[in-house]
N, C-alpha and C positions, 0 to 999 in steps of 0.2 A: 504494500500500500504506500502508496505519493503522497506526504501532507505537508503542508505549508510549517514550518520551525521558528519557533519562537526566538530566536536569538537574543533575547534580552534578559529572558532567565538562564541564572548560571548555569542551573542543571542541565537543560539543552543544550547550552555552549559547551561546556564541559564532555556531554556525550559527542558532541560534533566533534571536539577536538582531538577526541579520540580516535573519529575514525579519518580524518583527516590526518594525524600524524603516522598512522600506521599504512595509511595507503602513499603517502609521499615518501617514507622510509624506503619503502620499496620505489617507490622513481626513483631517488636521491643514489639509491645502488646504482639503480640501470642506468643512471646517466652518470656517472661517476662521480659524481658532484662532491667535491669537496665541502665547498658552501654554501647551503641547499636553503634559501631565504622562509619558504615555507613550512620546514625543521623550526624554525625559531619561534613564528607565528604565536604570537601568547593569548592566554584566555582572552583579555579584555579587546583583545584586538577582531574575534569573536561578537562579543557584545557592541563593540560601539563600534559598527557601522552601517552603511545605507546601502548594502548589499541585501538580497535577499535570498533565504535557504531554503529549500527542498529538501526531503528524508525522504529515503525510501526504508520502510522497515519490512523487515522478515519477525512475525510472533510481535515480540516485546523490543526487538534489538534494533538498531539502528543500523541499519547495513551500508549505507550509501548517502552523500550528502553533495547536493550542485547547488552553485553559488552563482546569483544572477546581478549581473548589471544593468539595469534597464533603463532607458531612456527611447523619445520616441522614434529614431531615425533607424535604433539598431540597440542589438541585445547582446551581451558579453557573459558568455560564459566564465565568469571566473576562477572557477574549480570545478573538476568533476572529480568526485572521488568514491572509492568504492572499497570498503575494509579486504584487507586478503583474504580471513574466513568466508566471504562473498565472490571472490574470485571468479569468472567464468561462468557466470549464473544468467549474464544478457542487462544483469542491472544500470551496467553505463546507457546500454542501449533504451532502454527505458525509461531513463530518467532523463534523456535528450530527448525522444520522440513527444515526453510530457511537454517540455519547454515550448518543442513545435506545436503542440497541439493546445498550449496553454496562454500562447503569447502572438500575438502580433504586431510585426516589426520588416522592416524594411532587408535589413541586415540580422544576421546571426552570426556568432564569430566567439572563435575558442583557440587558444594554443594553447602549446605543449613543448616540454623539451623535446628536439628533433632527433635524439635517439631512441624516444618513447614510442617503438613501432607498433605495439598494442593502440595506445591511445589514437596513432594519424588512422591505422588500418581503423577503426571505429569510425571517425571522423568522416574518413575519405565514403565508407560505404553506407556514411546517413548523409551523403551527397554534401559534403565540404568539399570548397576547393582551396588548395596550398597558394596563401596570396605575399607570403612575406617569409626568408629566416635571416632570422640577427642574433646577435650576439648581446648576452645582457654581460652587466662589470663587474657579476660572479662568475664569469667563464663558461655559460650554459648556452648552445646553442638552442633557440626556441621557433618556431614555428607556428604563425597564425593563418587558420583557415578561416575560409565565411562561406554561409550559406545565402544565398541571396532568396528573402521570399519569392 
C-alpha cells in the first residue's frame, strides 16, 4: 500500500531514515563512493522540508520511500529508495508509476549515480530519457533523466 508520510512526526522520519540509509548504503558500495552526501543526511533534515514523501508498506513495515519535488512546470524525483529486505519485489517500479498516475506535470525527472545500472535500467524502461551526466564535488558521476508528459 502507497500513502502519503507525514514527515513532521519524528517517528515517521525516523522510520524513513531508516530505510533511506540502508538502501543508499548499498548505492554508496556500488558507486564507490567515498563520500556519499546522502550517508550523512540527518533526522531533522527529514522533518524540515518542503519535499514530499511517499511509503510504500508491506504489513506494518515501511518498505520503500520516494521523495517529490513538485512544482508546476515539472516534478523531481528526489529519492527513490527501497530497503534491501525489499529488494527485487517491482516496489521502485511502483512507486514511480504512483507518481505518474498521481501527478500532473509537464516534466518528470530523477537521477542517479551513473554506475547505478539497476536504478537507469528502471528509469530507462518507465520511459526516461538520459538528458545530462556530471560530475558532482564529491567525485560521483550522476545522471539525470526526464520523462516528458
Amino acid at each position: 500500500m502507497i500513502k502519503k508520510l507525514n514527515n513532521k512526526d519524528r517517528s515517521v522520519a525516523e522510520q524513513m531514515k531508516v530505510v533511506f540509509h540502508a538502501s543508499y548504503a548499498i548505492e554508496g558500495a556500488l558507486l564507490q563512493a567515498v563520500n556519499f552526501p546522502p550517508l550523512q543526511r540527518q533526522l531533522e533534515e527529514y522533518i524540515d522540508t518542503d519535499t514530499e514523501f511517499y511509503g510504500f508498506w508491506v504489513e506494518d513495515a515501511l518498505a520503500a520511500v520516494v521523495e517529490l519535488r513538485i512544482d508546476p512546470a515539472q516534478l523531481h524525483i528526489q529519492s527513490l529508495v527501497v530497503h534491501p529486505d525489499y529488494f527485487r519485489r517491482g516496489i521502485g517500479k511502483q512507486l514511480v508509476q504512483f507518481v505518474f498516475d498521481s501527478f500532473t506535470t509537464e516534466v518528470f525527472m530523477v537521477e542517479t549515480g551513473a554506475a547505478n545500472g539497476p536504478a537507469s535500467a528502471l528509469y530507462e524502461k518507465l520511459g526516461f530519457n538520459e538528458v545530462l551526466q556530471y560530475d558532482t564535488h564529491h567525485g560521483i558521476r550522476k545522471v539525470r533523466f526526464e520523462k516528458k508528459s
